[in-house]
C-alpha positions, 0 to 999 in steps of 0.5 A: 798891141803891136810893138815898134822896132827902134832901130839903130848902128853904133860903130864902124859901118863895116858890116861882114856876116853871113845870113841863112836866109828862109825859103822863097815864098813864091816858090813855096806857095807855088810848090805846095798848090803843085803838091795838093793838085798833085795829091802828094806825088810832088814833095816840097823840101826846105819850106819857107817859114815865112807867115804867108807859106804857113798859112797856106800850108795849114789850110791845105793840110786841113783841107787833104782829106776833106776835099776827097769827098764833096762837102755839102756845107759851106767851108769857111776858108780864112787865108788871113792877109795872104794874097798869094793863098787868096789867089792860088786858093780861088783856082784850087778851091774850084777844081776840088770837090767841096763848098767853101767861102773863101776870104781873108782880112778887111785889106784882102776884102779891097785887093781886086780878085775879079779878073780872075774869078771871071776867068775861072767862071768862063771856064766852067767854075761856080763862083759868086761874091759874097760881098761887093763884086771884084773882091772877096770873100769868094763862094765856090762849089766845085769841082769845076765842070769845063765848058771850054779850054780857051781863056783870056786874062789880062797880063798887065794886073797880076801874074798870080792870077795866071799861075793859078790858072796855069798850075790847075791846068794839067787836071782839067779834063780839057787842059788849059788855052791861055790867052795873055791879053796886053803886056805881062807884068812880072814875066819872071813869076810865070817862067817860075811856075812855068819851070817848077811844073816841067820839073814834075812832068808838065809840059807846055807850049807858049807862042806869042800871047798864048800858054797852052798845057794839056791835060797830064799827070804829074811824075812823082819828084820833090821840088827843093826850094832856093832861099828867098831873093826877095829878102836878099834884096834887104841885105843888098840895101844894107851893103850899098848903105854901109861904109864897107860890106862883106856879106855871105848869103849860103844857097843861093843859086846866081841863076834862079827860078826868081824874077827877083834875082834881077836885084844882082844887075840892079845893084851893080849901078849902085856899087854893089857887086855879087860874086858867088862862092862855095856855099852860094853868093856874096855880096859887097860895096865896092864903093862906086859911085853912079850918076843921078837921072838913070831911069830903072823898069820894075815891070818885071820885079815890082816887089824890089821896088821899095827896097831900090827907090828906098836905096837911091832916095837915101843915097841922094839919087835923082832917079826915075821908075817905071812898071810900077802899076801893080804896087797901087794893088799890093799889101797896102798903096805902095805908092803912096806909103812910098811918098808919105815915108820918104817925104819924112827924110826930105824926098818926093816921089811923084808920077807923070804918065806911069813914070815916077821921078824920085827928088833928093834934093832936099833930102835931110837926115834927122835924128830920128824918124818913125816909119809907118808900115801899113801893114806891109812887111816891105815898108818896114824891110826897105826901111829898116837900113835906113838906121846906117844913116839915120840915129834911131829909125823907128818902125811901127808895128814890128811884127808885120815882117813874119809875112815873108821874112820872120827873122829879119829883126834877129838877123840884123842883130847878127850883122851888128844892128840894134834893135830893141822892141818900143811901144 
């Protein structure tokens, strides 16, 4: 039975600690695709333990020696809800020996995968759909035998569909010729995968619409992975909601690989500054205040949204969003788990042509307030600092956070929260 986290601050809101915070999970997830393809000529140090890295580190471990000889019956491969594996998993799977179903929970089932399928099956894969077309559970026979070079995916989707192309491009016998069709979303995640592959020997070129890397082997290197700045952006939103803040997060670099590193420019319009020290940065309220009507483009780091409209709803910011269109794709409906949970302190998020405009002006703080998650590790994340403001904030299902960042709960003890496990 899933347990609720009831969350709570008692004393000074000054809030002074220093987080250890786990490995990027989108670096990870990219580091070990790159070591499988390279057959462990490329090491990963400083894992994440996030439960999403877990999982795909188990599966490619059981999967290292059986993908050296052609499997004849059909694998069962459960990536669980982990759409990073689903998708970096679809491209590995095909240009490896072996017969598998790829597939994962009832949600995974209805997170779209047929862009990329289709890019894959144009370029020689043998994929099909055991269940309804577009979506998982995939069935593929690989290896892949390459009928073309050229490619086109649109950009405006999800760039993990590109990084699963991009990162088994070098073992193609002809290379990779991707086409971007539209706008890219989230720029930063294919730079990421981008520069991780040039660290262990890959080359490419990209002009205009067009990602080209030719067929090559990978130098022998390990990949060190930074901390995750998806889940500092958490303890950003705990520093702008704190009456003074004072917090430490060791090896983080200002300048990452991470497209979420932008959370450092988007927070100063809240008051929060990030200055770096010896160990990596610091973060602190300089108690500014910024005016309502700011318009913010998330197109390229979508995954802070939750945390940033949770943030300005809770500091009484009338504010407008736009690049949001994969959220309606992500662990749930972002959007409208957005809307329902945000309606419960008084707030409204609605959307005209792509642009969302947040309403504060009615924003109340209860008592107490029960958040749903729905089985999104960043609803209970963004959520969670609402406890600064709120008595008792109560967040369903506790336990969803091990997909990214397993020891939130135990880290908000650290900097002075309560949190006592409720049924």
């Amino acid at each position: 039975m899933a347990k609720n986290a009831l969350v709570s601050f008692k004393g000074t809101k000054n809030i002074q600690t220093e987080i250890q915070l786990t490995g990027s999970k989108s670096e990870c997830n990219r580091a070990l695709i790159i070591s499988a393809i390279s057959k462990k000529t490329v090491q990963v140090e400083n894992l994440s333990n996030a439960a999403d890295t877990v999982t795909l580190n188990g599966i490619l471990n059981t999967l290292e020696d059986e993908l050296e000889v052609e499997i004849q019956e059909s694998k069962t491969v459960d990536v669980g809800p982990a759409g990073t594996a689903m998708r970096f998993l679809s491209a590995y799977l095909s240009a490896k020996n072996g017969n598998f179903l790829l597939t994962g929970t009832e949600r995974m089932k209805q997170r779209p995968i047929g862009i990329l399928a289709e890019a894959l099956k144009s370029l020689g894969a043998d994929i099909s759909y055991a269940g309804n077309d577009g979506f998982p559970p995939l069935n593929i026979i690989g290896p892949l035998h390459q009928t073309t070079a050229s490619v086109k995916i649109k950009g405006d989707v999800s760039s993990q569909y590109i990084s699963a192309l991009l990162m088994i491009a070098p073992i193609l016998p002809q290379g990779l010729v991707l086409e971007i069709e539209g706008e890219l979303t989230s720029k930063p995640y294919v730079d990421m995968t981008l520069d991780m592959l040039a660290e262990v020997g890959i080359s490419h070129s990209w002009v205009n619409n067009v990602i080209t890397i030719k067929p090559q082997p990978f130098k022998p290197a390990t990949l060190v992975v930074e901390p995750d700045w998806s889940a500092a952006s958490y303890w950003y939103s705990i520093a702008a909601l704190a009456d003074e803040a004072e917090i430490s997060l060791p090896a983080l670099k200002d300048k990452s690989l991470q497209g979420d590193s932008q959370i450092q420019k988007i927070m100063k319009i809240f008051g929060i500054a990030t200055t770096k020290n010896e160990t990596g940065i610091e973060i602190s309220n300089l108690g500014l205040h910024f005016e309502s009507n700011q318009v913010l483009d998330l197109k390229t780091c979508p995954d802070l949204a939750q945390t940033i409209i949770v943030i300005a709803a809770a500091l009484g910011k009338n504010m407008a969003f736009t690049g949001l269109e994969t959220l309606k794709i992500k662990e749930t409906d972002r959007i409208a788990a957005l809307q329902n949970e945000l309606a419960k302190i008084g707030v409204t998020l609605t959307e005209d042509n792509q642009v969302y405009t947040l309403n504060t002006d009615e924003l109340h703080f209860p008592e107490r307030v029960k958040i749903a998650t729905y089985e999104d590790h960043r609803m209970a994340m963004a959520f969670a600092p609402l406890a600064l403001l709120i008595d008792e904030v109560e967040i369903e299902d506790m336990q969803v956070v091990e997909k990214s960042y397993p020891y939130f709960w135990e880290d908000l003890k650290k900097a002075g929260f309560t949190v006592e496990e409720h049924q």
